[in-house]
N, CA, C and O of each residue as an XYZ file, in Angstrom:
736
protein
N     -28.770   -161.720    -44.514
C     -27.543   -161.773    -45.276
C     -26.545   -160.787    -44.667
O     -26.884   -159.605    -44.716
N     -25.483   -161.052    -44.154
C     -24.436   -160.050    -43.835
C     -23.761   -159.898    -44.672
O     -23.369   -160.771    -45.446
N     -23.329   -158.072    -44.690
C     -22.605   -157.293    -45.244
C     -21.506   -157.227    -44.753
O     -21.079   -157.824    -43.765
N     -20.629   -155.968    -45.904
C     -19.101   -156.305    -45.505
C     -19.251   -154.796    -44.992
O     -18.157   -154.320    -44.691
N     -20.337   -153.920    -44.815
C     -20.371   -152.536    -44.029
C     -19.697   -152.928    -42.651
O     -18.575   -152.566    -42.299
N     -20.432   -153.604    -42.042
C     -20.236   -154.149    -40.454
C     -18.140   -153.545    -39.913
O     -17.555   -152.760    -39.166
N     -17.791   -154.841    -41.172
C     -16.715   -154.869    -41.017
C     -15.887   -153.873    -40.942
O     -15.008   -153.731    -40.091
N     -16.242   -152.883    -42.167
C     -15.570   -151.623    -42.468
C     -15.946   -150.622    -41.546
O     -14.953   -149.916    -41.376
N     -16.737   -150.283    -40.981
C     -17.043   -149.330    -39.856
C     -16.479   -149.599    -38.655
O     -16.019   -148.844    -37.798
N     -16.599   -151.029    -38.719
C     -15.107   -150.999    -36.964
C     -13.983   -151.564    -37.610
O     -13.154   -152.122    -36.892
N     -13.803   -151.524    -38.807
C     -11.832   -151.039    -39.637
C     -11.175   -152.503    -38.861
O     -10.145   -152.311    -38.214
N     -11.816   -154.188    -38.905
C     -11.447   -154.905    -38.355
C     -12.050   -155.514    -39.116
O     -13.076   -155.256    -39.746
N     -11.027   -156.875    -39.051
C     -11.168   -157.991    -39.640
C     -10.832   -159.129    -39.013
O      -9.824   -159.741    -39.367
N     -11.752   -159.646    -37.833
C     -11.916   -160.299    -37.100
C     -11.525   -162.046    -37.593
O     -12.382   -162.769    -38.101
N     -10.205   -162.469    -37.346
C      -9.387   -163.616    -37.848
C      -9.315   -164.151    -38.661
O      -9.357   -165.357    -38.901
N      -9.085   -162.539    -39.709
C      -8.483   -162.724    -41.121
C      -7.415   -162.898    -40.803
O      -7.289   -162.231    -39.776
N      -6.458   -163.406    -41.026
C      -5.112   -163.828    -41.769
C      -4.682   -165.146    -41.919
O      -5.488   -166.013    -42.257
N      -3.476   -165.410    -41.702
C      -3.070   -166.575    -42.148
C      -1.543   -167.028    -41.469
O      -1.091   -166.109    -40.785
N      -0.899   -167.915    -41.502
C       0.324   -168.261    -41.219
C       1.453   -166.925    -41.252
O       2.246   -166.454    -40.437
N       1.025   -166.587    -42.752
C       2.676   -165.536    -43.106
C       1.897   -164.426    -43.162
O       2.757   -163.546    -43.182
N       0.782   -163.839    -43.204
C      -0.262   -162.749    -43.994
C      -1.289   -162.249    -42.254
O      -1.528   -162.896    -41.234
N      -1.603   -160.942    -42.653
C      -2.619   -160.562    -42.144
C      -3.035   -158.656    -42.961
O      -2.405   -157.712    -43.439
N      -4.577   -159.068    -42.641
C      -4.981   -157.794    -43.823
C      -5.246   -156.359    -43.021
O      -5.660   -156.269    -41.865
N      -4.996   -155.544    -43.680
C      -5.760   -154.256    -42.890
C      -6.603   -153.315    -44.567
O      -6.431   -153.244    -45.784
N      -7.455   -152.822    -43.556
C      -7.868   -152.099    -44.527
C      -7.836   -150.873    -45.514
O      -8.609   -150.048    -45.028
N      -7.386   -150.459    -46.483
C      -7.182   -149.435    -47.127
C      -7.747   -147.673    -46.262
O      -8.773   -147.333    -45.672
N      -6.878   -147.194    -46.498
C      -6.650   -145.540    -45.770
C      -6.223   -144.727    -46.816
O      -5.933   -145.080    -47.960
N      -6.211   -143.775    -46.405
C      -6.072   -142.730    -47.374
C      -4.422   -142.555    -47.239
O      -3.771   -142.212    -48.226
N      -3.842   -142.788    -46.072
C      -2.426   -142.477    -45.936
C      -1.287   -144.142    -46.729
O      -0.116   -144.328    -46.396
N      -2.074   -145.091    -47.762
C      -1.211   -145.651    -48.078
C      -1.693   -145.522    -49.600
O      -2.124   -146.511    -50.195
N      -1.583   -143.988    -50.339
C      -1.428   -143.951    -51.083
C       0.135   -143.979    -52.260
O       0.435   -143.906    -53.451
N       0.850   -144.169    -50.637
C       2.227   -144.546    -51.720
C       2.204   -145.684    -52.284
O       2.477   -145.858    -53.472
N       1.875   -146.569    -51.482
C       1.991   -148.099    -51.627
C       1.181   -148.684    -53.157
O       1.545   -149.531    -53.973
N      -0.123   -147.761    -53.092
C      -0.877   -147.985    -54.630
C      -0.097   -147.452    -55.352
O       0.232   -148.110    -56.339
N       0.545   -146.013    -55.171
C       1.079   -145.452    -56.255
C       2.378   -146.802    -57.023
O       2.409   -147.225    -58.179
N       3.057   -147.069    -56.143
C       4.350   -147.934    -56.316
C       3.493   -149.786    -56.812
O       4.019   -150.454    -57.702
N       2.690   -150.112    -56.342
C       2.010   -151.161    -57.220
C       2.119   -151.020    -58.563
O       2.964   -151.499    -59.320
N       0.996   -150.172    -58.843
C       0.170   -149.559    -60.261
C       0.896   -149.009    -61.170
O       0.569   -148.888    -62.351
N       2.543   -148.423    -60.368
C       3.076   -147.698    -61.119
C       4.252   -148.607    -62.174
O       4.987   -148.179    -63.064
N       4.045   -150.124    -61.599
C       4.983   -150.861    -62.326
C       4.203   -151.475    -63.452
O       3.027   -151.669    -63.144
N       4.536   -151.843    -64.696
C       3.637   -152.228    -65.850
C       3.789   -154.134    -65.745
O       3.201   -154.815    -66.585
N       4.430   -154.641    -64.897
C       3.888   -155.969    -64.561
C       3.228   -156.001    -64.100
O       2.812   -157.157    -64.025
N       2.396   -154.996    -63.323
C       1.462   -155.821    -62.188
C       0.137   -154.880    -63.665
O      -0.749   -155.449    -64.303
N       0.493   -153.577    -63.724
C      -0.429   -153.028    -64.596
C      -1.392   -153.699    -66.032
O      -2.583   -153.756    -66.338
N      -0.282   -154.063    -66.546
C      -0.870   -154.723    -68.145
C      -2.433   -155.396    -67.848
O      -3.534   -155.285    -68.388
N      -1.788   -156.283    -66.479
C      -2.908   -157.225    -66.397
C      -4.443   -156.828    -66.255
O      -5.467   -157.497    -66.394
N      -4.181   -155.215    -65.860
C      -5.426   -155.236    -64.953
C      -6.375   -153.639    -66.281
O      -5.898   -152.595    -66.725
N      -7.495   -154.149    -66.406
C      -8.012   -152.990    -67.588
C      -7.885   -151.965    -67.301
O      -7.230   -151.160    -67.963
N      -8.666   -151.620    -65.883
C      -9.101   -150.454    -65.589
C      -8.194   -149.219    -64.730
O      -8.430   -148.176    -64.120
N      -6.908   -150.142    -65.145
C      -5.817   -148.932    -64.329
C      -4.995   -148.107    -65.762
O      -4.272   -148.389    -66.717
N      -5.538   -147.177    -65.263
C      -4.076   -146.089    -66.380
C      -3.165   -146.312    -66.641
O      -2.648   -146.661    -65.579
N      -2.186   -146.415    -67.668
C      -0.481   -146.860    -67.628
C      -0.335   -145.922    -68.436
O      -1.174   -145.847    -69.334
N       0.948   -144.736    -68.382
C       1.257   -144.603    -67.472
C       0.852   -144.493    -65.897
O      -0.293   -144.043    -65.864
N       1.220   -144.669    -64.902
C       0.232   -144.335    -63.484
C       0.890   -143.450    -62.633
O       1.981   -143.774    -62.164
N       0.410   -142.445    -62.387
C       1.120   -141.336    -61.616
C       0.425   -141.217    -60.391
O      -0.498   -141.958    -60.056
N       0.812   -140.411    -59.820
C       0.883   -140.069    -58.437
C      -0.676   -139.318    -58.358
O      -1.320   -139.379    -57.310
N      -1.059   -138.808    -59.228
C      -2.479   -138.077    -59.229
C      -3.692   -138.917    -59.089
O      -4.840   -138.707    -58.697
N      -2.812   -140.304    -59.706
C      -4.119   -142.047    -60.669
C      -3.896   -142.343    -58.832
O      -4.954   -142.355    -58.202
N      -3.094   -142.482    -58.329
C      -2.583   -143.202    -56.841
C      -3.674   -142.610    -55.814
O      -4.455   -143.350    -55.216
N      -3.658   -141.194    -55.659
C      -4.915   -140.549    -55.085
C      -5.926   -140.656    -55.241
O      -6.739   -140.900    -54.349
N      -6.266   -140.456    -56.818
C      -7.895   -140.810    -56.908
C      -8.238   -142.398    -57.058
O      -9.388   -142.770    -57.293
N      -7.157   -143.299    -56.904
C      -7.464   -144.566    -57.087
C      -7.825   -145.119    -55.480
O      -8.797   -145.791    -55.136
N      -6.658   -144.578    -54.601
C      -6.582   -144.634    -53.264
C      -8.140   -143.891    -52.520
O      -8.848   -144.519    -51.732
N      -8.408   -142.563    -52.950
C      -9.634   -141.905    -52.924
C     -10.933   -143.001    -53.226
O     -11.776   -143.091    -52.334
N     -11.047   -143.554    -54.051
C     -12.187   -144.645    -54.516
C     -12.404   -145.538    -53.883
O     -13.554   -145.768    -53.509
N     -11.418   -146.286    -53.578
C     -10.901   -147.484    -52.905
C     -11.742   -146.978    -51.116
O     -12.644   -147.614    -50.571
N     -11.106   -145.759    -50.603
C     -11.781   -145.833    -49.507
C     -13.150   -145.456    -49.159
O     -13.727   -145.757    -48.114
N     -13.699   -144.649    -50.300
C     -14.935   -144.519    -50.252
C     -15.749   -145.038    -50.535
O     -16.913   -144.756    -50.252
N     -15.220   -146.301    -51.428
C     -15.923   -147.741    -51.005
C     -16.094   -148.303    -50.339
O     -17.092   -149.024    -50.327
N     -15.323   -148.282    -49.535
C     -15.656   -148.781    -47.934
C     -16.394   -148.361    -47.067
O     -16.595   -148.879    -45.968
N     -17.001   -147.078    -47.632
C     -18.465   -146.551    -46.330
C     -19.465   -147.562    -46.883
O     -20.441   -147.860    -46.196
N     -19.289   -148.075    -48.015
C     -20.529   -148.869    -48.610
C     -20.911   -150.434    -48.451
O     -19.964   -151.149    -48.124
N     -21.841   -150.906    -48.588
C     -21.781   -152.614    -47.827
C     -21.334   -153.683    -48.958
O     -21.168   -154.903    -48.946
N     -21.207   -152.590    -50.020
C     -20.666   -154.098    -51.760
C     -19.041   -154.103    -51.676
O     -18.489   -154.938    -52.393
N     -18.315   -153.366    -50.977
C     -16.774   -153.183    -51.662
C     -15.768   -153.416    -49.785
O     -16.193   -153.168    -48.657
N     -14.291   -154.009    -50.266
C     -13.767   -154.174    -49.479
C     -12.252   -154.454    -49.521
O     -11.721   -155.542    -49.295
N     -11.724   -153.454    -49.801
C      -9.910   -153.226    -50.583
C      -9.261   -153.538    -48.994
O      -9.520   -153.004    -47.916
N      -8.367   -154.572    -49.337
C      -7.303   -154.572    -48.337
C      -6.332   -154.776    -48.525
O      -6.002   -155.537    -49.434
N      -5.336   -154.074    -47.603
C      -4.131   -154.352    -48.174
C      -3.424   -156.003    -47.554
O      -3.508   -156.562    -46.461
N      -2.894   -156.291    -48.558
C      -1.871   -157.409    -47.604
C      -0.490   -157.683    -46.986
O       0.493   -157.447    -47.689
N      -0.343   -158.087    -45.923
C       0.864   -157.367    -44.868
C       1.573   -158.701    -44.433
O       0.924   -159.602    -43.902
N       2.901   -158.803    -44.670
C       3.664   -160.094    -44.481
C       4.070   -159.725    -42.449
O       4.768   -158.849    -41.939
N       3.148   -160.998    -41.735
C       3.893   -160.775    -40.061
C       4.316   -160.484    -39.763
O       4.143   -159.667    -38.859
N       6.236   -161.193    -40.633
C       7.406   -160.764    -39.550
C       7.797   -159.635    -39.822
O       8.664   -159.249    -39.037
N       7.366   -158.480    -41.095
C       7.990   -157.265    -41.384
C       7.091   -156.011    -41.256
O       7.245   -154.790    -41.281
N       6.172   -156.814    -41.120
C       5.125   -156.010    -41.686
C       4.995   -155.246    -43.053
O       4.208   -154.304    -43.138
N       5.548   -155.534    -43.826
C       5.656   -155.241    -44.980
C       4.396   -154.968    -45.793
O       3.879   -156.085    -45.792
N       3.501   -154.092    -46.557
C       2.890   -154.199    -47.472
C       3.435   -154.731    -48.589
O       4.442   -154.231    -49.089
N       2.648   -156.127    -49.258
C       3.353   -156.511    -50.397
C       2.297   -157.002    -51.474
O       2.388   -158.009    -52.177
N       1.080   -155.888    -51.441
C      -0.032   -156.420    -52.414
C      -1.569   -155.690    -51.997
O      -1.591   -154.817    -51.129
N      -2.831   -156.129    -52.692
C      -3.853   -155.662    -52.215
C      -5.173   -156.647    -53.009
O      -5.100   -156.877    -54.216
N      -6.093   -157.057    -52.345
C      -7.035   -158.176    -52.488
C      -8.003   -157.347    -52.394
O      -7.743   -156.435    -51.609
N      -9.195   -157.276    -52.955
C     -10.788   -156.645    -53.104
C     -11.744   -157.543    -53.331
O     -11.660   -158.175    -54.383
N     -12.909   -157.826    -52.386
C     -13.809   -158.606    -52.283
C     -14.878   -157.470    -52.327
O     -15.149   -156.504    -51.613
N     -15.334   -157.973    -53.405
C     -16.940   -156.750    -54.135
C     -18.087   -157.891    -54.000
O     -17.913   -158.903    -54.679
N     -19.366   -157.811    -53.098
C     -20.162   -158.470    -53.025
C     -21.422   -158.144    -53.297
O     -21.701   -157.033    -52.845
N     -22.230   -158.634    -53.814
C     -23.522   -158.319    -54.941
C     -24.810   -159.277    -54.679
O     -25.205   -160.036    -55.564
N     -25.386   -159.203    -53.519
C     -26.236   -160.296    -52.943
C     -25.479   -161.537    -52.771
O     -24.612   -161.250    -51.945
N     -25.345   -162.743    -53.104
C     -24.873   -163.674    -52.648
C     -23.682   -164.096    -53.575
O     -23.121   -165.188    -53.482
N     -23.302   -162.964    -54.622
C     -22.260   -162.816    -55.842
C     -20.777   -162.564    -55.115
O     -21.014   -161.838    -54.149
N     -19.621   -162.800    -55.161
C     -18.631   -162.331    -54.957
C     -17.572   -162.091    -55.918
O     -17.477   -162.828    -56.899
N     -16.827   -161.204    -55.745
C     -15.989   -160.402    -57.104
C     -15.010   -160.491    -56.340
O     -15.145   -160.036    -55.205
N     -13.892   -161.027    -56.683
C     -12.182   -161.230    -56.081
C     -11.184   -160.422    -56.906
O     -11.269   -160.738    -58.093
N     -10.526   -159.751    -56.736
C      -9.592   -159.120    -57.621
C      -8.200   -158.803    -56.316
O      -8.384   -158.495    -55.138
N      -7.061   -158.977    -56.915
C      -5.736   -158.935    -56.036
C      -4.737   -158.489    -57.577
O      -4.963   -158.531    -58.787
N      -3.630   -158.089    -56.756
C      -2.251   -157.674    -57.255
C      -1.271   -157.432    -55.908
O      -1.492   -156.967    -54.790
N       0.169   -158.092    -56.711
C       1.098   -158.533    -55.705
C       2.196   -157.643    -56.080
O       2.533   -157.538    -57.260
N       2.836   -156.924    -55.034
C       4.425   -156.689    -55.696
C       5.502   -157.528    -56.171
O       6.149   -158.271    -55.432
N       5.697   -157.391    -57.502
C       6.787   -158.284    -58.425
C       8.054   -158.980    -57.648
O       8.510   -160.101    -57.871
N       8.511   -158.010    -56.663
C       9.317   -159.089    -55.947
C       8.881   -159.962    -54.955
O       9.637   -160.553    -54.183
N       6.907   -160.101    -54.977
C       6.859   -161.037    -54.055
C       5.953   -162.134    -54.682
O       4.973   -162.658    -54.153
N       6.499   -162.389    -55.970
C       5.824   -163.085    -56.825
C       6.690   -164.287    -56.534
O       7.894   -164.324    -56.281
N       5.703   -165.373    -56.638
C       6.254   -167.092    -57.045
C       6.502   -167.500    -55.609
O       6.982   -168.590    -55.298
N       6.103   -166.449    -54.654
C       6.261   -167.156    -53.356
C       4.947   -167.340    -52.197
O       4.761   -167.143    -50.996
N       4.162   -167.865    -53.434
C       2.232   -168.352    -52.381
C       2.033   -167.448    -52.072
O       1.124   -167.669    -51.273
N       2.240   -166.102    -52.072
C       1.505   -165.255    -51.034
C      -0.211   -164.921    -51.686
O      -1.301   -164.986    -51.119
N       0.170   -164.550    -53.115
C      -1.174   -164.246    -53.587
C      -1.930   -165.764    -53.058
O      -2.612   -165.774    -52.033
N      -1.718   -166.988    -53.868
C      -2.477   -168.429    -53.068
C      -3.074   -168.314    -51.826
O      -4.092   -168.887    -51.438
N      -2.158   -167.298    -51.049
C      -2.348   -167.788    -49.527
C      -2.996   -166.735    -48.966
O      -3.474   -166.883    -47.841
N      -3.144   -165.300    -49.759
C      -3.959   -164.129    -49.358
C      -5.802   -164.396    -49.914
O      -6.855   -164.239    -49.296
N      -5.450   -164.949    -51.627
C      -7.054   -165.329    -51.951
C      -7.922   -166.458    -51.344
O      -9.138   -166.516    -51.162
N      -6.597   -167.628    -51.001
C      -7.631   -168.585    -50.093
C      -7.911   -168.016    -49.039
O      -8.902   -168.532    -48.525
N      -7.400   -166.984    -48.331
C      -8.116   -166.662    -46.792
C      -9.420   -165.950    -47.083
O     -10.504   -166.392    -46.702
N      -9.245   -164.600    -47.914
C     -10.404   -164.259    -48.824
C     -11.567   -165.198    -48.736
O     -12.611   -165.480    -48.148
N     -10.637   -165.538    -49.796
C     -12.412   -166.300    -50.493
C     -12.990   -167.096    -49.215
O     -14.163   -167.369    -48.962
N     -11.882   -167.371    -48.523
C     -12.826   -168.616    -47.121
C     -13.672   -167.344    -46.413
O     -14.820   -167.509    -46.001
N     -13.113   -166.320    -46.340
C     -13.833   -165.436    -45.557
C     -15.347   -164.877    -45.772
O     -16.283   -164.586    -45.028
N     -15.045   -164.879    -47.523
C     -16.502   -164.418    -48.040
C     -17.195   -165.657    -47.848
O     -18.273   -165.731    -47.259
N     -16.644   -166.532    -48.291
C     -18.297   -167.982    -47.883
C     -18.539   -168.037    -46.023
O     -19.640   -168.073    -45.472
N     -17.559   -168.031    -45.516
C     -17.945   -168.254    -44.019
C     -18.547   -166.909    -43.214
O     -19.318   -166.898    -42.254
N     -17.966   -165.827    -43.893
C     -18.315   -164.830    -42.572
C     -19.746   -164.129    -43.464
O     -20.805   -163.868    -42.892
N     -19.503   -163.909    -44.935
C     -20.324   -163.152    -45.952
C     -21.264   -163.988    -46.439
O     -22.140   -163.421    -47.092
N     -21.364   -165.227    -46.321
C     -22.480   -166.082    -46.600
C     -22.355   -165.915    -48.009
O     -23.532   -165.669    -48.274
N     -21.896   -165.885    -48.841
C     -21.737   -165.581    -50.262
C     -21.861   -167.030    -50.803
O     -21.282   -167.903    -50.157
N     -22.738   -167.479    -52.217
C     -22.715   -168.300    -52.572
C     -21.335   -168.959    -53.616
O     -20.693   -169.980    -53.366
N     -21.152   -168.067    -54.764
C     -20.147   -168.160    -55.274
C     -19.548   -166.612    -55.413
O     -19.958   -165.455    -55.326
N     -18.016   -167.508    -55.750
C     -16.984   -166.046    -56.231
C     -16.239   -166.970    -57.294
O     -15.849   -168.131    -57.416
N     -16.292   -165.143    -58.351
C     -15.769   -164.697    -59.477
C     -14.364   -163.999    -58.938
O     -13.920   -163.410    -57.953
N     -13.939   -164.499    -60.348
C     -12.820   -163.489    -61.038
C     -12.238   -163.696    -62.168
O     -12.308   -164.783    -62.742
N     -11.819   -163.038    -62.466
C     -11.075   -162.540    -64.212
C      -9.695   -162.223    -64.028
O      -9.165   -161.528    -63.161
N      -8.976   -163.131    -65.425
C      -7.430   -162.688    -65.403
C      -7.349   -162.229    -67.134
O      -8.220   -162.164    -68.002
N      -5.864   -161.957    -67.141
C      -5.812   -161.427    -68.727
C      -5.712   -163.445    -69.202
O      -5.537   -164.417    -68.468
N      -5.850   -163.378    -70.195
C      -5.097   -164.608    -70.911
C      -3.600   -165.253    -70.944
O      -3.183   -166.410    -70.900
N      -2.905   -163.812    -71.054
C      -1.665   -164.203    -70.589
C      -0.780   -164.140    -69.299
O       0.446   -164.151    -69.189
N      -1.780   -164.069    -68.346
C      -1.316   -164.389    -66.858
C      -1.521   -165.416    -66.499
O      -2.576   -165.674    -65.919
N      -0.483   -166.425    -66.751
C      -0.226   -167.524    -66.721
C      -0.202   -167.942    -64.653
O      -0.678   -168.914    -64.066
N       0.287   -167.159    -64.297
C       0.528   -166.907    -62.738
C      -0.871   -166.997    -62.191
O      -1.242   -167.956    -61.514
N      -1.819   -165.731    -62.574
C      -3.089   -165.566    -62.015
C      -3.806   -166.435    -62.369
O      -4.908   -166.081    -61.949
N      -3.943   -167.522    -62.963
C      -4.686   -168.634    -63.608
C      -4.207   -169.559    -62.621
O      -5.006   -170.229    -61.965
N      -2.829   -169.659    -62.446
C      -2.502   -171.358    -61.609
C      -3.383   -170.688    -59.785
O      -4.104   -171.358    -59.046
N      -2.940   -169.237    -59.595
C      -3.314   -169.226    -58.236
C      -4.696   -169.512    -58.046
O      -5.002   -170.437    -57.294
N      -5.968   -168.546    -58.884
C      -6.930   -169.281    -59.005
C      -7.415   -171.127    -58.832
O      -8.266   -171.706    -58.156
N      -6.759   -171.413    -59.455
C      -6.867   -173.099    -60.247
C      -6.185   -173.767    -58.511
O      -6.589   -174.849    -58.086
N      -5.579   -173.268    -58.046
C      -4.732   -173.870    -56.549
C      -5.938   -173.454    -56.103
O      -6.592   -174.455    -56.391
N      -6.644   -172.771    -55.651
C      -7.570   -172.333    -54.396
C      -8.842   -172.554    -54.904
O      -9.812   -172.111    -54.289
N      -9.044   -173.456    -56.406
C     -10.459   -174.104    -56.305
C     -10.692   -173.719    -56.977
O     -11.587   -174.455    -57.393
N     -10.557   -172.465    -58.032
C     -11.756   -172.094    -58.475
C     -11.687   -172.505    -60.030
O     -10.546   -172.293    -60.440
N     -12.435   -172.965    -60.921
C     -12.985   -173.573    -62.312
C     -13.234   -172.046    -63.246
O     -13.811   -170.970    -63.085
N     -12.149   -172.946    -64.609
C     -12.764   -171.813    -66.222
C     -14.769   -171.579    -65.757
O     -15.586   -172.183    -65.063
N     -14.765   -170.496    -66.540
C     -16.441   -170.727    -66.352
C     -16.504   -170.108    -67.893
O     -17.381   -170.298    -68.735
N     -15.324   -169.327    -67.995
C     -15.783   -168.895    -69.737
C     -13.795   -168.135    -70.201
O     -13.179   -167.336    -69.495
N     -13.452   -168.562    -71.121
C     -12.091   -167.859    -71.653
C     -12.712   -167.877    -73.448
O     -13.482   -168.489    -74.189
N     -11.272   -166.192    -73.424
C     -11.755   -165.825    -75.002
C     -12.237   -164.955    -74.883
O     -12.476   -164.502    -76.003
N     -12.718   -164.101    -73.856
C     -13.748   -163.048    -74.089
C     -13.046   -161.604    -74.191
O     -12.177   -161.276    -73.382
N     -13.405   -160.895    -75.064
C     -12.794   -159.930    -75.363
C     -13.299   -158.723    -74.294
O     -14.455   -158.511    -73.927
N     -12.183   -158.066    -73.945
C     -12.880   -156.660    -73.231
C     -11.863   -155.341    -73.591
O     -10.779   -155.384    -74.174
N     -12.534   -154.226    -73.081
C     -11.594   -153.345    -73.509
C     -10.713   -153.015    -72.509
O     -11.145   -153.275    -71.386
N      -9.030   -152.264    -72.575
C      -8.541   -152.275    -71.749
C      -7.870   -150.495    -71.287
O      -7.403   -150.043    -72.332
N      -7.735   -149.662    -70.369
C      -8.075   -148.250    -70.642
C      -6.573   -147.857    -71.749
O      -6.418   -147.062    -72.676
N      -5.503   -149.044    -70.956
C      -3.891   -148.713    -71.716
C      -3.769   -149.465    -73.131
O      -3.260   -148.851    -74.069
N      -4.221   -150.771    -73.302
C      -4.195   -151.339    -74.361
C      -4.947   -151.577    -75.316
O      -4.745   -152.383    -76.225
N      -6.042   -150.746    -75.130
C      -6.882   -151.533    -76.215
C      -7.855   -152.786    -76.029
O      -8.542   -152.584    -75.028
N      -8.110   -153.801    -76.530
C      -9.164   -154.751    -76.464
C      -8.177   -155.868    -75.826
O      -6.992   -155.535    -75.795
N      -8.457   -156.966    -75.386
C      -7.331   -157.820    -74.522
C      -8.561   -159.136    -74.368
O      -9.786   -159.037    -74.307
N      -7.712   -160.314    -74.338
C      -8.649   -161.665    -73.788
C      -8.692   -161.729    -72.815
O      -7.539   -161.577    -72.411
N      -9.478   -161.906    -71.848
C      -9.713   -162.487    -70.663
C     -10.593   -164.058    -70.464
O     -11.399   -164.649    -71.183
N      -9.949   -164.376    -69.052
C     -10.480   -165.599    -68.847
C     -11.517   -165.325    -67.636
O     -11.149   -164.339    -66.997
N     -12.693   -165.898    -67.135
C     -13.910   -165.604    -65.876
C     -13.235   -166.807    -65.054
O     -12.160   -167.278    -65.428
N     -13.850   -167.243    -64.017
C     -12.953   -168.023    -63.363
C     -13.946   -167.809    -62.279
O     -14.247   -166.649    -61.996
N     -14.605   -169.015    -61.507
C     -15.334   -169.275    -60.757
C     -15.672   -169.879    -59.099
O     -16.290   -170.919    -59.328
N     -15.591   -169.764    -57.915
C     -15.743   -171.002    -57.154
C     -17.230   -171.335    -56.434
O     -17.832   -170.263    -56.370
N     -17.793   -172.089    -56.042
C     -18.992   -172.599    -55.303
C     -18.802   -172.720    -53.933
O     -17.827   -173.421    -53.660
N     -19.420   -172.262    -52.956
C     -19.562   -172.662    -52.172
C     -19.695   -174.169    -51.633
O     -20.467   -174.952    -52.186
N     -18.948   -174.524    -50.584
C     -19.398   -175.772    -50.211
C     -20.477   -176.304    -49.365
O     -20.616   -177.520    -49.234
């Protein structure tokens, strides 16, 4: 079974990207870029386990986590980078658990409604079944991310369970939907 260690120790991602997209991997020196994500409450609400307010201290130790997951063979934060600008405009995490895969992304608000998330998780997810041998991948949205549901639902992946209550660190208890794909 290959791991995503391999990858992270030579800091390459051997023909990941895509048409408009290509990924690099999380560093300690783009802790602005988390800070300025996390720090907006559109991209925040959605997600449980981030602090809101989010400061510059949450950006470090979030940025801090993020890369010290990467000495490890289950976790794999990247950022996502538009070609012609190179722009950072988001960040995708593929968490793998024997033949389990865990997808989680967030986009910057002004680069919403224009495929990029579609076009960053389908490279993803193709990557974990082809290069990671992974059988299926998961993920979870709030209920009312109407957005993160269609991108899911575009790149394949099936309800597997909605309604489920979880707790959230800024709000309190919140619905979420699970959200599934199979390997082919």
């Amino acid at each position: 079974m290959k791991t995503l260690k391999a990858y992270n120790v030579a800091n390459q991602l051997p023909n990941v990207e895509t048409d408009r997209l290509y990924f690099k991997i999380i560093e300690m020196s783009d802790v602005d870029f988390i800070h300025q994500l996390y720090s907006d409450w559109r991209v925040s609400q959605h997600l449980g386990k981030v602090p809101f307010p989010f400061g510059y201290e949450d950006a470090v130790r979030t940025t801090s986590h993020c890369v010290s997951k990467e000495s490890t063979e289950d976790t794999m934060t990247l950022l996502i980078k538009k070609k012609d600008d190179h722009r950072t405009i988001g960040i995708v995490t593929l968490r793998k658990d024997g033949e389990l895969g865990i997808l989680g992304y967030s986009i910057l608000p002004e680069f919403w409604n224009m495929g990029f998330a579609t076009e960053a998780c389908k490279r993803i997810v193709n990557f974990g079944f082809e290069c990671l041998e992974l059988s299926t991948i998961q993920a979870s949205t709030t209920e009312n991310n109407v957005a993160s549901m269609k991108v899911l639902e575009k790149i394949g992946f099936s309800l597997r369970e909605g309604g489920i209550k979880e707790n959230s660190t800024h709000s309190g208890e919140r619905l979420v939907r699970k959200y599934q794909i199979q390997s082919q």
